[in-house]
C-alpha positions as CSV (number, residue, x, y, z in Angstrom):
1,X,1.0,17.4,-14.6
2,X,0.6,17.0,-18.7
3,X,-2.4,14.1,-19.4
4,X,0.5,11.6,-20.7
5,X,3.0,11.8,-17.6
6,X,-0.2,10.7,-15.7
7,X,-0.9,7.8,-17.6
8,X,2.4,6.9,-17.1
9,X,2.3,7.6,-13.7
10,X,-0.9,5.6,-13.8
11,X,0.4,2.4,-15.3
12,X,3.1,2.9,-12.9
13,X,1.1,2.4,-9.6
14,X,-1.0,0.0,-11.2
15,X,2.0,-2.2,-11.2
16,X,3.0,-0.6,-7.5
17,X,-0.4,-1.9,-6.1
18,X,-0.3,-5.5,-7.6
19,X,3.2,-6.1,-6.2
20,X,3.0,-8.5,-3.4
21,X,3.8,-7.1,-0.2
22,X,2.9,-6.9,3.4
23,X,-0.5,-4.4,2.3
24,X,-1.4,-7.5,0.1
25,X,-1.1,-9.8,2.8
26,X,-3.1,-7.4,5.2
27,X,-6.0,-7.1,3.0
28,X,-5.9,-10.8,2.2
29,X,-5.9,-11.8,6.4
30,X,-8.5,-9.6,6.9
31,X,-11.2,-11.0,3.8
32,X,-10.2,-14.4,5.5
33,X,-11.1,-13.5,8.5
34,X,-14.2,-11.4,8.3
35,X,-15.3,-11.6,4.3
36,X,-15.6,-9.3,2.1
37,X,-18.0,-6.2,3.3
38,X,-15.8,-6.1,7.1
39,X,-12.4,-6.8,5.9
40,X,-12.5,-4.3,2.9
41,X,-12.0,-1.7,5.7
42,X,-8.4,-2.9,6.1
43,X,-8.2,-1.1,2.7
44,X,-9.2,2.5,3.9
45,X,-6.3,1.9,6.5
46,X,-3.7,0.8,3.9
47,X,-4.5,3.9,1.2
48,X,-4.4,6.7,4.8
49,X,-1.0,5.0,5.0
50,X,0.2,5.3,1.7
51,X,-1.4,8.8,1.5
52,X,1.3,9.6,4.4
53,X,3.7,8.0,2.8
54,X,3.2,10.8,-0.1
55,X,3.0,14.0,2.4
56,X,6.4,12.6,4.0
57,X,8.1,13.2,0.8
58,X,6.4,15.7,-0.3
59,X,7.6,17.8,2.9
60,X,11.0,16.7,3.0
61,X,10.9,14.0,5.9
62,X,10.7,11.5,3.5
63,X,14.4,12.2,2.2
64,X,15.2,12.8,5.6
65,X,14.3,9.0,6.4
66,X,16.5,8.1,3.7
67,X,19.0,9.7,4.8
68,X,19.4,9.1,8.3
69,X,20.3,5.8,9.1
70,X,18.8,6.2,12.9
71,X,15.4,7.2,11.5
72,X,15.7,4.8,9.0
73,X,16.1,2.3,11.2
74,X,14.1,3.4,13.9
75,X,10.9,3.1,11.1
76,X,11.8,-0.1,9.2
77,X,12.4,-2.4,13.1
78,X,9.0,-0.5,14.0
79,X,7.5,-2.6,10.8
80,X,9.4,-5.5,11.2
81,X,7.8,-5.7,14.9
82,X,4.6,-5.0,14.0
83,X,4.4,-7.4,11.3
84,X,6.0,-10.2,13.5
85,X,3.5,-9.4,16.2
86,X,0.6,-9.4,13.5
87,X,1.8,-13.1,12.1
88,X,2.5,-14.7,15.6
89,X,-1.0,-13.0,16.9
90,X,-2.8,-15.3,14.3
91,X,-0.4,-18.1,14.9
92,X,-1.4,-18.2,18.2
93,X,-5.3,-17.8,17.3
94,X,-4.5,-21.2,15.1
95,X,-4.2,-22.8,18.5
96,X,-7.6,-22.6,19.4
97,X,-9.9,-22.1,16.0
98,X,-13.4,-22.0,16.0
99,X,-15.8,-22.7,13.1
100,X,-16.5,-19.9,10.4
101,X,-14.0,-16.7,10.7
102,X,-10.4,-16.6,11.6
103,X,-10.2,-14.9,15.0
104,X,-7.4,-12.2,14.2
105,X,-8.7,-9.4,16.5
106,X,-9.1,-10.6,20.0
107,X,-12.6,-11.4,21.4
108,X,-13.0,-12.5,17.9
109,X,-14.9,-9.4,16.8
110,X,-12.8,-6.7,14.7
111,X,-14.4,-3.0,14.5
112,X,-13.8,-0.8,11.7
113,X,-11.8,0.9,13.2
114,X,-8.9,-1.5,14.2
115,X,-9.0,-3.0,10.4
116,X,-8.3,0.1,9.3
117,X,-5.8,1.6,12.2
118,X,-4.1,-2.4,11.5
119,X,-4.0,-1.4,7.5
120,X,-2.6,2.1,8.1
121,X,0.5,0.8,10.3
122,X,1.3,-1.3,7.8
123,X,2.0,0.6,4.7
124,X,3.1,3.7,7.8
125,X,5.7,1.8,8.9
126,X,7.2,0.5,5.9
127,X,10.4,3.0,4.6
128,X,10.8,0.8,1.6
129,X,7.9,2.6,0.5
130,X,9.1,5.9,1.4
131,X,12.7,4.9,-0.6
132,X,10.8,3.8,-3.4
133,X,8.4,6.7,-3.7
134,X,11.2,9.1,-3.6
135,X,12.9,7.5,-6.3
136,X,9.4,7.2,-8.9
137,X,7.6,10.2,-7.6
138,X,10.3,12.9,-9.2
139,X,10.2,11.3,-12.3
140,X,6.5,12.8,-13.0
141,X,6.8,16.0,-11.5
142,X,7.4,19.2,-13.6
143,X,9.6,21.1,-11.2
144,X,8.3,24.3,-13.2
145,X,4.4,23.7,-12.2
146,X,3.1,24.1,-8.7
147,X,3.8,20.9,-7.0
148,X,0.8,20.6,-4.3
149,X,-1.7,19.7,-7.0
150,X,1.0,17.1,-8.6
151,X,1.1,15.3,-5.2
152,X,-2.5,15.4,-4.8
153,X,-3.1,14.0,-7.9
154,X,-0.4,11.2,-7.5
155,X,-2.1,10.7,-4.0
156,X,-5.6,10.3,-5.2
157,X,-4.2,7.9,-8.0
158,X,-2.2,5.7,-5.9
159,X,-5.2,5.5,-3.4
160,X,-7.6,4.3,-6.4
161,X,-5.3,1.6,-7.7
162,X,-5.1,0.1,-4.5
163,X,-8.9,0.8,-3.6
164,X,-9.4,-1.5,-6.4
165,X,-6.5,-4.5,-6.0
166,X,-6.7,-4.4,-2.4
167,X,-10.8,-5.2,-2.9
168,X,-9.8,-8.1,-5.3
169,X,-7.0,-9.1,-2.8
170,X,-10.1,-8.9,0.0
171,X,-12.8,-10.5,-2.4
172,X,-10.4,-13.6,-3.2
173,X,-9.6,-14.3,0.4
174,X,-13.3,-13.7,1.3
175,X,-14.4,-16.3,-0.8
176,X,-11.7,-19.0,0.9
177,X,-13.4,-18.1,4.1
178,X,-17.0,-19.1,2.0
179,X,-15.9,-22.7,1.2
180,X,-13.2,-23.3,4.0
181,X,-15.0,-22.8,7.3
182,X,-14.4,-26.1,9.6
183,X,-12.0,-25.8,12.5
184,X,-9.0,-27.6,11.4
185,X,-9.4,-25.4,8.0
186,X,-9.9,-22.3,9.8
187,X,-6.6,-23.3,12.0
188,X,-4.7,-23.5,8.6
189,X,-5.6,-20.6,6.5
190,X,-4.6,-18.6,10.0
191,X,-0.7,-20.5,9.9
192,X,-0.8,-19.3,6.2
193,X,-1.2,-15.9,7.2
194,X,0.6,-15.8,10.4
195,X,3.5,-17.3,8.3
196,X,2.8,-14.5,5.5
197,X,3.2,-12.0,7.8
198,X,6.1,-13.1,9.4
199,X,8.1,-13.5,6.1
200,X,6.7,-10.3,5.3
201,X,8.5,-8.8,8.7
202,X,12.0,-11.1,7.7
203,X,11.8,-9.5,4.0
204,X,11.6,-6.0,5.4
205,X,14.2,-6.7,8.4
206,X,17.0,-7.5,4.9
207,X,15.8,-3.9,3.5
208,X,19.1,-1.6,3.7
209,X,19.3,2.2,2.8
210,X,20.9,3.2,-0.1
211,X,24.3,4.5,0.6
């Protein structure tokens, strides 16, 4: 890959990680609901998923997911589900806040591990991003130069654009969780983000294949 088709490419996913979307709400929910140093580890979960995302097209099962309207649609209702279960599983905690952090993860402890397993299903299960990567990602490949090192190098760039909006999306939200801490505030911020993930889940269900 030549220096300017990755600052292209760089620009490009700079614009891909702003873009609201469910991995923006995820990383938002999660500096709500633990601050900043936890719920950054939602992050790690949302680049693994992205970084799958890339490997599926790059082997082919990307296109394949495109093009098969069962696997398609097997994939995008798996997203849809999990990001109605995510929004009506905070819902739900609304019902019975408590002081300080929204209580997202039950027991009202999350570990590192379920932020990040929580971030990776959601940018997993998501095949408008494998659509939309096979439609950028050819356009800054050279077809003539080995591809492995072009996906690793689009892989490792889309991880740090999100590694750093994702921790701005985190660090906002953390500091709503610094100033907004009473029970009936806590109750609210967790209907915003219940109700963010649920539209979320609805915006995906409209998502159709190309023809």
């Amino acid at each position: 890959m030549q220096w300017t088709t990755w600052l292209a490419f760089f620009a490009a996913s700079w614009a891909i990680s702003i873009s609201p979307g469910a991995g923006a709400v995820a990383a938002m929910s999660s500096g709500a609901a633990y601050g900043f140093r936890r719920g950054y580890w939602t992050t790690a979960g949302l680049i693994s998923g992205i970084w799958l995302q890339v490997l599926l097209v790059a082997v082919g099962l990307g296109a394949l997911i495109a093009a098969s309207s069962t696997a398609f649609l097997i994939v995008k209702w798996l997203g849809v589900a999990y990001l109605v279960y995510l929004g009506l599983r905070v819902w739900k905690d609304s019902l019975h806040p408590s002081g300080g952090a929204i209580q997202v993860e039950q027991g009202g402890t999350a570990t590192r591990r379920s932020l990040v397993l929580k971030g990776f299903v959601v940018n997993a299960m998501n095949p408008k991003g494998t659509v939309f990567l096979l439609a950028v990602m050819p356009q800054f490949l050279d077809p003539h130069a080995p591809l492995v090192p072009q996906y690793l190098i689009i892989a490792l760039t889309l991880g740090f654009t999100d590694l750093v909006v994702m921790g701005v999306y985190t660090a906002l939200a953390a500091r709503v969780l610094a100033v907004m801490n009473s029970p009936r505030q806590t109750a609210w911020i967790n209907r915003f983000f219940g109700s963010l993930f649920i539209l979320a889940g609805a915006w995906l269900a409209t998502f159709k294949r190309a023809a």
